[in-house]
N, C-alpha and C positions, 0 to 999 in steps of 0.2 A: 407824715406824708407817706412813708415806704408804708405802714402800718394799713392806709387808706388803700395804694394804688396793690395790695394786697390782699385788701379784702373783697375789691373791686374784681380781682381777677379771680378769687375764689368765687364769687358770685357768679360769676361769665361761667366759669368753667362747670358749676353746679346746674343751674339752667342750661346747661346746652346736654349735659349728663341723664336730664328729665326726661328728654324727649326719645322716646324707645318705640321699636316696632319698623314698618315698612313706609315712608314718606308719603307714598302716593298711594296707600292700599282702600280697597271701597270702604265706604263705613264700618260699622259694624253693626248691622242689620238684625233687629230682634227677630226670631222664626214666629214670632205669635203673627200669624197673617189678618189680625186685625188691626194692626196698626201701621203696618208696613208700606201702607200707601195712605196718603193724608186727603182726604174728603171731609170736607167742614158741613156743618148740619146737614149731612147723606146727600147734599145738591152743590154744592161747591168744591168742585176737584182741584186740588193744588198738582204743580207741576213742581216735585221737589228733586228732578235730578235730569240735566237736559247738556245736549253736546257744547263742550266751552266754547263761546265766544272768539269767532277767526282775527280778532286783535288783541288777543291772547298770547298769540303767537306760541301755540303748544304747553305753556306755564301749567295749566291743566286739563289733562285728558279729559275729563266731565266733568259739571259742575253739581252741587251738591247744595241742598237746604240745610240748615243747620239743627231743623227737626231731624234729621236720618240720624244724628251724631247722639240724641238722648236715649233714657229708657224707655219701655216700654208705658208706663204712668204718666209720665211726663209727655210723650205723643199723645196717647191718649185725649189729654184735656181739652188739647188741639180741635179736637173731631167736633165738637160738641160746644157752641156757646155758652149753655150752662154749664160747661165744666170749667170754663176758661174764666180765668181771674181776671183777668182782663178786661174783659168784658163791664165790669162793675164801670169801668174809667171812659169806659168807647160810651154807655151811655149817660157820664157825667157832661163828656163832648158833645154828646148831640142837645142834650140840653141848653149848654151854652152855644151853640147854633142857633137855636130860635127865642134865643133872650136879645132883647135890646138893651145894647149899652152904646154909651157915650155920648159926646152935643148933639151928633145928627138923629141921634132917635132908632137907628135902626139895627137891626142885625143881620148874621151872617145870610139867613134866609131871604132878605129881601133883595139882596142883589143876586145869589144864584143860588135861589129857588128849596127844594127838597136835595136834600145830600147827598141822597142815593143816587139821583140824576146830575144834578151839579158838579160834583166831584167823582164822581169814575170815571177812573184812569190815572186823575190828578198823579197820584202815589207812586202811580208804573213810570213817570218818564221825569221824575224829583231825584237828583235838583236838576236846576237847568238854568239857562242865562234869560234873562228876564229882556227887556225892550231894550233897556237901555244898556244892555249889553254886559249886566251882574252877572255873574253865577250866585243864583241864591237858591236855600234850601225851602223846602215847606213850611218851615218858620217865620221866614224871611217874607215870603209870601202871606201869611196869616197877619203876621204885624203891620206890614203894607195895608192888606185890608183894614183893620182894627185902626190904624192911625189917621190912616189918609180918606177911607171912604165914612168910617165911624164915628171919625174924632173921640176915641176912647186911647187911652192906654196899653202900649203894648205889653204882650205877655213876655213874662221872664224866661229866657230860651230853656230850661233845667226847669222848671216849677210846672206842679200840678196841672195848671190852667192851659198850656199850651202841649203836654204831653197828652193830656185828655184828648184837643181837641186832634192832634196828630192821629191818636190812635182812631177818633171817629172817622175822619176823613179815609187814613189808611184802609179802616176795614170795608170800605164803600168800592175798593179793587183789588177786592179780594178773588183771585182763579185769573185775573189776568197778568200777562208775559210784562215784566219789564223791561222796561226799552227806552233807557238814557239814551241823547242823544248824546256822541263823544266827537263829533266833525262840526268845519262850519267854525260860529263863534265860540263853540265848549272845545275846540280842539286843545287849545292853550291852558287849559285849568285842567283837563285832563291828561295832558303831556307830566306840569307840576305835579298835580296827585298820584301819578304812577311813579314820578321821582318820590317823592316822599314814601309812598307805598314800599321800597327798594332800601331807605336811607335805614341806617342804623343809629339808633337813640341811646344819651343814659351810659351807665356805666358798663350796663350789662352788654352793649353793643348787639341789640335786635332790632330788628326790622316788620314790617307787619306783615314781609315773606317767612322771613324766619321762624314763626307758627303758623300761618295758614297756608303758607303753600309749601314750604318746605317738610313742614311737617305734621301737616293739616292729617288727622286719624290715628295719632300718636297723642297719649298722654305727660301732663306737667301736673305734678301736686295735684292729684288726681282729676284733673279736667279733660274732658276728652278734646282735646282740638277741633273743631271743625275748617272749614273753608272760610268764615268770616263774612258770609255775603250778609246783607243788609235787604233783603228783602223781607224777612221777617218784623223787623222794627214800625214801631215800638214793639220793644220786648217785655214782657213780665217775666223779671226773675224771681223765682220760688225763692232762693236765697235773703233778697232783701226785700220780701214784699209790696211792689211796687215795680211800676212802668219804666222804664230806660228808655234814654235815647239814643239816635245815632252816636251822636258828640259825645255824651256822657259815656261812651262804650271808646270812643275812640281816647280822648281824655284819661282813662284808666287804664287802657294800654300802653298810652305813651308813657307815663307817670309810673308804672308798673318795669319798666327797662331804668329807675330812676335817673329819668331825665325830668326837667320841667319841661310840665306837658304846657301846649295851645290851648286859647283859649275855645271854648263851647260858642258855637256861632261865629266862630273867627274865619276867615279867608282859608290859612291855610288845612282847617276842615274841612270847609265847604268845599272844595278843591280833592281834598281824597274821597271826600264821601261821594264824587263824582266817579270816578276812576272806581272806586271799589264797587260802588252800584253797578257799572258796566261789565264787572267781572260775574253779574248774577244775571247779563241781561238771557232774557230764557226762561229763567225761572220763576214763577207765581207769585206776585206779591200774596203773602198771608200772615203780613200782620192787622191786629198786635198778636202776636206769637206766644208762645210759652216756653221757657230754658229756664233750668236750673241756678 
């Protein structure tokens, strides 16, 4: 036991040792001025740095995309659909949009229409509480469809099929502001999500303040920290070739402070991913994104 709550504390103390530099300092901004501001194929301007959100209450002086945090390569890809890996998966999505599955015969297109038109916006104000008064994420929503109007099978919240179609949808609001609502019926899931957002997990005792806001543009084990917003998501990380999700990113944070983490599509995800979405509201949705 002494052996354990000692290596626990070595561990705290090494992780918090990581994190160097000025807390709140701006990015670190490549000088090649072609990358420096994020325009997606020369006609879609992202808004990647915009004054924090007045229920904030000062936590941060401005808010920041979590493209400003990469290299110059890795912006890059960004600019350009065909550079973007991503992309390979956004039109795996749109394909499954206009396939018919399930009893009723129909697909995603038949109840609303072209994606480009149907879905812009959707992305910019997910998640949100549904009629009956859910908070559910863009998952939650997809399966709703697929189950209830489809009679097909819902997608596996983590699996190919539903991060495809996340990321189709996503990139159809792409240059507009997101703008979770957090009052009204989300006041309450967003009260919870900012508490969890706050708590510390795990042995390590971190919080998902304790890198991105506290030390959001300081490095751990070589990772630049960013701000953490969720506007870029779905992610392609170059690391493990492949799309991420929200959850999956939250999931591996938690589990990374070793605590056992929530489940992916669980309440109390849905719930932060509320809260942390309203910490980017301002800034562009553009995913799926590209990070390391």
């Amino acid at each position: 036991m002494t052996f354990r709550v000692n290596m626990a504390a070595s561990l705290a103390t090494a992780a918090l040792i990581a994190f160097t530099g000025a807390a709140t300092a701006e990015p670190n901004i490549d000088p090649n001025p072609d990358v420096t501001e994020l325009v997606i194929n020369g006609d879609i301007p992202i808004t990647i740095r915009a004054p924090a959100p007045d229920h904030l209450d000062g936590a941060l002086p401005e808010i920041y995309s979590g493209w400003l945090y990469r290299d110059a390569s890795t912006r890059q890809m960004e600019t350009d659909d065909f550079e973007n890996p991503a992309m390979t998966f956004v039109d795996e999505g749109l394909a499954a949009w206009d396939a018919v599955d399930g009893s009723e015969g129909k697909s995603c297109a038949d109840c609303h229409g072209d994606i480009a038109e149907g879905m812009a916006g959707v992305r910019a104000v997910m998640p949100k509480v549904n009629e009956a008064g859910a908070l559910w994420s863009m998952e939650d929503y997809i399966n709703d469809c697929r189950v209830n109007r489809m009679g097909a099978e819902p997608y596996e919240w983590d699996k190919s099929p539903m991060k495809n179609m996340t990321a189709a949808i996503s990139a159809q609001s792409r240059g507009m502001p997101v703008n979770v609502a957090i009052d009204g019926p989300a006041a309450e899931f967003w009260e919870r999500g900012k508490e969890m957002y706050y708590t510390r997990f795990g042995n390590l005792q971190l919080s998902c303040a304790s890198c991105h806001q506290e030390n959001n543009n300081n490095f751990i084990r070589g990772d630049h920290l960013s701000q953490g917003q969720t506007n870029g998501f779905p992610v392609y990380r170059l690391k493990q070739s492949a799309l991420v999700s929200i959850h999956n990113r939250f999931y591996g944070c938690v589990r990374d402070t070793q605590a056992e983490s929530f489940a992916k599509g669980g309440q109390e995800f849905r719930e932060l991913e509320l809260y942390v979405a309203s910490r980017g509201n301002g800034l562009s949705v553009e995913g799926p994104s590209v990070r390391p």
